[in-house]
N, C-alpha and C positions, 0 to 999 in steps of 0.2 A: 528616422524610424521607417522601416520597411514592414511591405504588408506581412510576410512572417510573424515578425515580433509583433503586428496587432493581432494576428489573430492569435497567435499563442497567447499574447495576456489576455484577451477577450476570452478565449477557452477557460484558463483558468478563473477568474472573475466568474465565468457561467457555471464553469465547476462548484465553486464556494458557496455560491447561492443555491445551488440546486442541493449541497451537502445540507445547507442549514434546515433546509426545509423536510429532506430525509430523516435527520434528526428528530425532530418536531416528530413526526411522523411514525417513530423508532420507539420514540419513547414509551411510555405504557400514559402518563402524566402531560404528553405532550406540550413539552416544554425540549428546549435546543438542549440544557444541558444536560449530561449522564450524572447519577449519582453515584456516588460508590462509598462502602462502609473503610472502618479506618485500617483494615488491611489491604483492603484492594487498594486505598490510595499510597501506601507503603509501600507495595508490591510494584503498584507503577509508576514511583518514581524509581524507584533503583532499576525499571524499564529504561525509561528516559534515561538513565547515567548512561546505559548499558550501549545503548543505541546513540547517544553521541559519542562515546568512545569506539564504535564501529564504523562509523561516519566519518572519524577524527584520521581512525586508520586506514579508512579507505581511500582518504581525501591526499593523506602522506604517501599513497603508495602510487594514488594517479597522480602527486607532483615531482615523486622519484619518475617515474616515466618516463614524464614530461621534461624535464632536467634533461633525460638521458636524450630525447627526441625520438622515443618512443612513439608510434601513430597507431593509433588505437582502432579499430573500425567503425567508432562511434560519431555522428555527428555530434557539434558542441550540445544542443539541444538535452539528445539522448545519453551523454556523458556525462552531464549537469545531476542528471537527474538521478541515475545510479546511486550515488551514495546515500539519496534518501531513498530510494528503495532499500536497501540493505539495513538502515537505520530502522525503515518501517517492520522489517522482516525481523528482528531482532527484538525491536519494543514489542510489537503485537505477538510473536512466541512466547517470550518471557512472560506475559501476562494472560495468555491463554494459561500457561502451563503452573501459575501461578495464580489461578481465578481470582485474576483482576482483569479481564477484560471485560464481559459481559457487565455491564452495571442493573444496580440494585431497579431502575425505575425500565430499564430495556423488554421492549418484546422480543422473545428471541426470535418468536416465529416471522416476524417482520423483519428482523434486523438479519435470518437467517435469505428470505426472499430479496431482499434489497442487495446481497452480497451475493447472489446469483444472477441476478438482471446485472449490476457491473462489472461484472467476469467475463459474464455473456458479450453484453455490449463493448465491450474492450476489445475482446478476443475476435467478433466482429467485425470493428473498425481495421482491426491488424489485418486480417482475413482478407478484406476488403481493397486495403493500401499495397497487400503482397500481392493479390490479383491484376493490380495495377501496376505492378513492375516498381511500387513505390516503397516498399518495407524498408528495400536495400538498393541502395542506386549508388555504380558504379564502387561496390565489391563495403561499403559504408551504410552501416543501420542507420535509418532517418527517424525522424521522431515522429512517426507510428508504430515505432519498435514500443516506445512507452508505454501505448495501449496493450502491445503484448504483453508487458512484465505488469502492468496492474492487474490485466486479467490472471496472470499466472500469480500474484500476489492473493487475490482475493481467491481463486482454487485452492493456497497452500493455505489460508486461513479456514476456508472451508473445512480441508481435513485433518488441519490439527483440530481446530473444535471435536469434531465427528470422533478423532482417536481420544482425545481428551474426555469423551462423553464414555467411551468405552472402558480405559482405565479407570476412571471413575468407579463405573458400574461396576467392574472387576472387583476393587476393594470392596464397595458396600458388601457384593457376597462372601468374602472372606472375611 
């Protein structure tokens, strides 16, 4: 084991915990878990299908690649992790657009603030690691490219919410 991989599972570990506790916090009930009535849970499971089958494809396409000896500009790090981004970009779409994301016991205006500070704080870190000559080292995204795309992850949740808020409002006045 190298110091790398402890700090990266250390990160994610401090992640996890710090999620659990934003939850709690998110809630209105202040309990960890979201509630959702039985369409929102409907809604997100055939998320989940959606989003391992995006996953599934994305995973086929970076092992056609790789077959080929395809060199991608990615560290393994930041490579890894791509396809759960794009799984998360598709599950959390579908269920915005399918209101099943927000659950039943959620503060939005909390759940709205917490997804600004980790967009922020991402977008930051990246900010921070490209000032440093470190985003991309020698012509390869390192894994503080990750902070970039959560932060751009949680912006693109952002404003589907916000558009999702507006076609809403749209129909109610028609």
């Amino acid at each position: 084991m190298n110091t790398t991989m402890i700090a990266m599972a250390t990160g994610v570990v401090v992640g996890l915990v710090i999620s659990a506790f934003l939850l709690r916090y998110m809630n209105k009930n202040g309990v960890m878990k979201t509630e959702y009535d039985e369409m929102q849970q409907k809604a997100r499971g055939k998320a989940y299908k959606y989003a391992f089958y995006a996953m599934m494809i994305f995973e086929a396409i970076l092992g056609i690649l790789a077959s080929g000896e395809v060199v991608l500009p990615f560290n393994n790090w930041t490579l890894h992790f791509m396809p759960i981004f794009v799984g998360l970009v598709v599950q959390i779409s579908y269920c915005i657009w399918n209101d099943a994301y927000i659950g039943l016991n959620t503060n939005t205006g909390r759940f709205a603030a917490i997804s600004v500070v980790i967009a922020l704080v991402n977008i930051l870190v990246a900010g921070l690691e490209a000032s440093k000559g470190n985003l991309i080292v020698d012509g390869i995204f390192q894994a503080s490219f990750t902070n970039l795309i959560i932060g751009i992850l949680f912006g693109v949740i952002g404003c589907e919410l916000l558009l999702k808020k507006i076609v809403d409002n749209g129909a109610k006045e028609d």
